[in-house]
N, C-alpha and C positions, 0 to 999 in steps of 0.2 A: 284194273281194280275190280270189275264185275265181277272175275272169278272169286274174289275174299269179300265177296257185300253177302251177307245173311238177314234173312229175314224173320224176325220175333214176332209175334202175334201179340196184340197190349193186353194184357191180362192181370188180372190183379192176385196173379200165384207168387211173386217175392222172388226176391234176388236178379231184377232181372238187370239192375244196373251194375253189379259185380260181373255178368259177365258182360254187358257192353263196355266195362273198362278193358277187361282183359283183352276182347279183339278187336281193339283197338289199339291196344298199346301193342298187339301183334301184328298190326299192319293192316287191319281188314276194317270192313266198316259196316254198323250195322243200322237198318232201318227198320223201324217200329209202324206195324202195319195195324191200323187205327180200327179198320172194320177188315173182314174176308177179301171184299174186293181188294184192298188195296196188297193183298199176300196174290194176290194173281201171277205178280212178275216174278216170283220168288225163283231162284234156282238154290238156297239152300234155305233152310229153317233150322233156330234152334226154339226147343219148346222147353224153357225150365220153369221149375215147378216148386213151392214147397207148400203142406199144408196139408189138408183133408180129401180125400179122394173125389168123394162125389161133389164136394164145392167144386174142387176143380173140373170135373168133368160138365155138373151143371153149367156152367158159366160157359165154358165149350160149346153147349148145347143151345144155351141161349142168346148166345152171341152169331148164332148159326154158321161158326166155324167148321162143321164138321165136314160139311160136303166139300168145300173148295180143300180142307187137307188134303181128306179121302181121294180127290182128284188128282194132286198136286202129288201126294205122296207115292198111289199106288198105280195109277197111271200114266203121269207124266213122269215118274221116279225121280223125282228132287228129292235129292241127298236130306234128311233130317238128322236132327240130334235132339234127342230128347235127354234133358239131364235131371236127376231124381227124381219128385212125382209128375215130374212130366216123361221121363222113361216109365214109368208105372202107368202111364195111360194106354199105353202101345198093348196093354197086353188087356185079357179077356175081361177082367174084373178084381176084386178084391175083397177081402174078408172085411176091412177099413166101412166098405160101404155098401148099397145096395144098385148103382148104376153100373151099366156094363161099359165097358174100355170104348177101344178103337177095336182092337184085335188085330190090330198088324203083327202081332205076335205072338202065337198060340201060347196059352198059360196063365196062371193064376196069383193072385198076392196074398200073400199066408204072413200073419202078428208071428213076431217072433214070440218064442215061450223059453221062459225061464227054469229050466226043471231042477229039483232039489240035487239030482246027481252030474247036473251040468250045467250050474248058474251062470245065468247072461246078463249082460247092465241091457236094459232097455229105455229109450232107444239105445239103439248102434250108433254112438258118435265119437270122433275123434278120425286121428289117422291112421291105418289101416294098410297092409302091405297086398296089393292085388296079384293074382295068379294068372297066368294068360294059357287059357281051354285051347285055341285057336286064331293063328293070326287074323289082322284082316287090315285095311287102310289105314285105320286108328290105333293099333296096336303096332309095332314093327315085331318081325318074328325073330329077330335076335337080341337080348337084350343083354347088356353088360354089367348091370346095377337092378337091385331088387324095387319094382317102384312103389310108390306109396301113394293113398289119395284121403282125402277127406270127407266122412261118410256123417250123414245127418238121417237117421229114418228106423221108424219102428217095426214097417211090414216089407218085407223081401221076396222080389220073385221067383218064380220056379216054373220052368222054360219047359211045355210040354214034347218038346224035340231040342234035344242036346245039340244039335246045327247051328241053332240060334246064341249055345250061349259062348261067350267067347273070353269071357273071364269072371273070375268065383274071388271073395275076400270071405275071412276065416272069424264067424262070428260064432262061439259053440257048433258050428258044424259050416262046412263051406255055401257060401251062398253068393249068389245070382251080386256078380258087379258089373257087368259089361253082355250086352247081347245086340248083333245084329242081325236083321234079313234083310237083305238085296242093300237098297237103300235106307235101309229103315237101321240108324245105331243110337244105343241108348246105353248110358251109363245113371248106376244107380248113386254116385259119389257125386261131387261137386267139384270140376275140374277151373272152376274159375275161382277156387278158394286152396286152390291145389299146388300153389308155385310153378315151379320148373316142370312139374309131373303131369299138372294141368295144362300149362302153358303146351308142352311139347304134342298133348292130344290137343288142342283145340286147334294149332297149328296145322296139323296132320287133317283136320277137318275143313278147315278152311281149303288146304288145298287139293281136294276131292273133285 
C-alpha cells in the first residue's frame, strides 16, 4: 500500500476532500500532513488548489512549507501532482498577483482576454476535450477515445519551453492543460471532478 499513500499538505486552498474521495475509492490512501514536518516521509504529494494566487502562495510561505517541498520535490524527486492553482504555483508567477511561484517550471500566468474578434466566457469552466503535446506516465500515448476533463480557472499557463508541456485544451486559442518536468506533473483541470477521465489519471499517478 505505500506505493498508492500520497501526501496533501493541510491547507486551506479547497477541494481537497473531493480528491481524498477519489483515491480512495481508487485504492490508495491519503494522509494529510499537519505541519512540513510531518510531509517528510512523503514519497508522493498532491497539491490542489483553488482561489487566488498569492493567498495561496502566502499561506505556503507562512506555513514555512516551502523548504521541505523544494527538498522533497527537487532533490529527493518525489513524484508531485499539482492540480489547478496548485499547478499554477509550479511555475514563475502570475499576472493574478504580485508573489512569485516555486518555479519548478519555467513560465508565466497570463488572464485570459476576451477580444471583440474572438469572444471567450471567462472564466474557463465546464468540460473541455484535452489534446496530448507528448506522452508521459500520466498520459498513455495511444488513445482510443477523445478525453475530456473539467476545467475551473480564469488565468492559463504558458510554458517558457515547449518540454514541459504535455497537453493544451481549446479555449479561444489552445492553452496550457497538462505539464511536466522530471517529477514535477501538473494539471490545470480538476481530475477529481473528472469521472472516468480523472479517475484513469490519478490512477496512473498513484502508480508512479
Amino acid at each position: 500500500m505505500e506505493e498508492k499513500t500520497v501526501y496533501i499538505p493541510n491547507l486551506s486552498l479547497g477541494n481537497t476532500k473531493s480528491v481524498i474521495n477519489m483515491i480512495t475509492r481508487l485504492g490508495g490512501k491519503v494522509i494529510i500532513a499537519n505541519t512540513p514536518n510531518e510531509l517528510q516521509s512523503a514519497r508522493k504529494i498532491i497539491l490542489p488548489g483553488v482561489g487566488s494566487y498569492d493567498a495561496g502562495m502566502k499561506e505556503l510561505h507562512d506555513g514555512d512549507w516551502i523548504d521541505v517541498l523544494n527538498k522533497l520535490v527537487l532533490i529527493d524527486k518525489v513524484p508531485v501532482l499539482g492540480i489547478c492553482l496548485g499547478m499554477q504555483f509550479f511555475f514563475n508567477g502570475s499576472e493574478e498577483g504580485n508573489l512569485p511561484g516555486l518555479g519548478w517550471v519555467p513560465g508565466f500566468l497570463e488572464r485570459f482576454v476576451s477580444e471583440p474578434n474572438n469572444p471567450i466566457k471567462i472564466p474557463h469552466m465546464g468540460w473541455n476535450t484535452v489534446k496530448i503535446c507528448k506522452a508521459d506516465e500520466l498520459f498513455p500515448a495511444e488513445l482510443d477515445e477523445e478525453i475530456r476533463y473539467y476545467f475551473v480557472h480564469s488565468y492559463h499557463a504558458v510554458c517558457e519551453d515547449k518540454k514541459h508541456l504535455v497537453a493544451t485544451a481549446y479555449h479561444g486559442k489552445d492553452v496550457t492543460a497538462a505539464v511536466q518536468n522530471e517529477n514535477i506533473y501538473g494539471v490545470q483541470f480538476h481530475p477529481e471532478k473528472s469521472h472516468r477521465f480523472g479517475m484513469a489519471l490519478l490512477n496512473n499517478f498513484l502508480s508512479l
